[in-house]
N, C-alpha and C positions, 0 to 999 in steps of 0.2 A: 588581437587578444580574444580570446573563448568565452564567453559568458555562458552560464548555468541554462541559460535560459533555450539554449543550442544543442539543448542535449546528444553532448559532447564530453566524453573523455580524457584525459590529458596523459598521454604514456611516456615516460621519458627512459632512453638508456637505460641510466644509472639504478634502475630498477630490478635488472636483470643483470646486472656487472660482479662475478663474483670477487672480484676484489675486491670492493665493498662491502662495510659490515654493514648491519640494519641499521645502527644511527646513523651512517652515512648517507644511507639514501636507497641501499636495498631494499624491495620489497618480496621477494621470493627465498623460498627455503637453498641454501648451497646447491643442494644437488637439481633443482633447477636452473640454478644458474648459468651464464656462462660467460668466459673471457671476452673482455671487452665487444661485447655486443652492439649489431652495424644498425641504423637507423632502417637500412632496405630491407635487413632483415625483420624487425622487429612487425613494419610494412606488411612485409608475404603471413607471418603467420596472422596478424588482423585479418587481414584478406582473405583469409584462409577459414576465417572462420565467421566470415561473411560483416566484418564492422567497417566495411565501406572505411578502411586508412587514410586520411591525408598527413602528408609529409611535411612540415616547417623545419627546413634545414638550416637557419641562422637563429634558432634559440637557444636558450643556456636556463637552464635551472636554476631557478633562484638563491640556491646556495651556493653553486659554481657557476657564477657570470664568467666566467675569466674561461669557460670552456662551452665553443658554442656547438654542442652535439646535434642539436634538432631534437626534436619532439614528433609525435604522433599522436593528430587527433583520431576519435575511434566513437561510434556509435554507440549509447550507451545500452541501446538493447532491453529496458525494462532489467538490469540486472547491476547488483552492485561494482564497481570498480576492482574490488580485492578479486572476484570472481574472473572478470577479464583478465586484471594480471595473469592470476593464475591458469589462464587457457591457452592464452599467448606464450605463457614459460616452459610449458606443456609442447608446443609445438618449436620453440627454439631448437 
């Protein structure tokens, strides 16, 4: 588990899934979005824009346990979390 204290990001899937609405777990505008979005990919564009990505591929999101997607931790970078999202959904 990640503590704060790691500064460490927590990025999940469901963040970028445009099937999802925003109370479900969306956090990017539609037209960022994209179908069912791959853990490796989520990955490349971290990487890509230098958050040093680690991959946990048996987690599940706290609202959906019953689906273990993985997670990606990300470097927080001195910059808010909504901002990562949104660089990451940029480069999806």
């Amino acid at each position: 588990m990640v503590s704060r204290d790691e500064n460490k990001f927590v990025i999940w899937p469901l963040y970028f899934d445009s099937s999802l609405s925003r109370l479900k777990g969306r956090k990017v505008p539609k037209k960022f979005s994209v179908e069912k979005p791959l853990l490796e990919d989520i990955a490349k564009a971290a990487k890509s824009l230098g958050l040093n990505p680690v991959m946990e591929k048996d987690m599940a999101h706290p609202s959906r346990t019953w689906k273990k997607e993985g997670r990606i931790l990300v470097d927080t970078k001195g910059i808010k979390k909504s901002k990562v999202i949104s660089q990451i959904a940029s480069r999806l």
